[in-house]
Each structure stands twice: as structure tokens, then as C-alpha cells.
C-alpha positions, -999 to 999 in steps of 0.1 A, spaced: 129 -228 0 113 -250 -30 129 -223 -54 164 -221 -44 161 -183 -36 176 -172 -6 149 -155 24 162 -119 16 164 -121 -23 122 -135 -20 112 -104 7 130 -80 -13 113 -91 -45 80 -93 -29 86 -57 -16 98 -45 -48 65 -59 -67 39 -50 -38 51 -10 -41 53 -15 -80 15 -30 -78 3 2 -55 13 25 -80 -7 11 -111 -41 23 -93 -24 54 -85 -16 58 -117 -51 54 -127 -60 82 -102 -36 107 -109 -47 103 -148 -87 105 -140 -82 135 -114 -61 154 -146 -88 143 -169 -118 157 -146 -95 189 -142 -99 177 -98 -64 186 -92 -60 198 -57 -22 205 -45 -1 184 -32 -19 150 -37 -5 138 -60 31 140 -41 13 122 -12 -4 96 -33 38 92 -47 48 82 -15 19 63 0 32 29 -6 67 37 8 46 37 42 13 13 34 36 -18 23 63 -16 53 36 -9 73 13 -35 62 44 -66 69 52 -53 103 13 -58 113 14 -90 96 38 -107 119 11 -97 151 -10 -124 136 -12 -161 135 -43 -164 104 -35 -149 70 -67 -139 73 -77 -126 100 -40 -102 94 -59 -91 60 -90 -84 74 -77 -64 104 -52 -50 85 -76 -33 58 -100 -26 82 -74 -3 97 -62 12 67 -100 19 60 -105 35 99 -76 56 98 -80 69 63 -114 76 75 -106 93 104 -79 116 92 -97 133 63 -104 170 69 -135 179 74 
């Protein structure tokens, strides 16, 4: 590595900021759904711990593909499917 930091210390740090980055627009929800008086039960626990499954998640389906790319694309496309398809109706 150019920096001199070791392959765990750089995905642990890279973890730590990706889940830390999630919860800013979460934040932003969570504050507008108060302000609009929208609050339904229980979301905001599940928007909590969202990224605890969306970023391990997202790097175990990175390593399927050889593009960075083409692993975004794909990859929000399927976050965008399946949050799509498991909404109630």
C-alpha cells in the first residue's frame, strides 16, 4: 500500500466511514418525517439498522464483479428492485 496502512486497518476504516456516511441522510429523514408529524412505528428502528446490512452486503456483491462499474450499477439497481418489491402494498 502507498500509505503504509496495513489491508485490514484501510477496510475497517472504509467500513467504519461508509456506515457513518449512510446515517447522515437518515438523519435527514428521521428529522423531516418528525417535522411533517409522518411518523409511522418502527421505521425509524429499521432505518437504524439499514446500513449494518446495505454496506456488508454491498462489499460481498462487489467481489462478483470485475468493472467498478458495472458492480455499482448492478448493485444499485438491486437495492432499487428489491426495495421495490418488498414494500407492502
Amino acid at each position: 500500500m502507498v500509505s503504509g496502512m496495513s489491508l485490514p486497518a484501510y477496510w475497517i476504516s472504509n467500513f467504519i466511514s461508509d456506515i457513518i456516511k449512510t446515517y447522515i441522510p437518515i438523519g435527514f429523514i428521521i428529522l423531516i418525517s418528525v417535522f411533517f408529524d409522518c411518523n409511522y412505528p418502527g421505521v425509524a428502528e429499521i432505518m437504524m439498522i439499514y446500513p449494518w446490512a446495505l454496506v456488508p452486503f454491498t462489499y460481498v456483491t462487489s467481489f462478483m464483479f470485475k468493472s467498478e462499474t458495472g458492480a455499482q450499477i448492478i448493485t444499485l439497481f438491486f437495492h432499487f428492485l428489491i426495495a421495490g418489491m418488498l414494500v407492502p402494498i
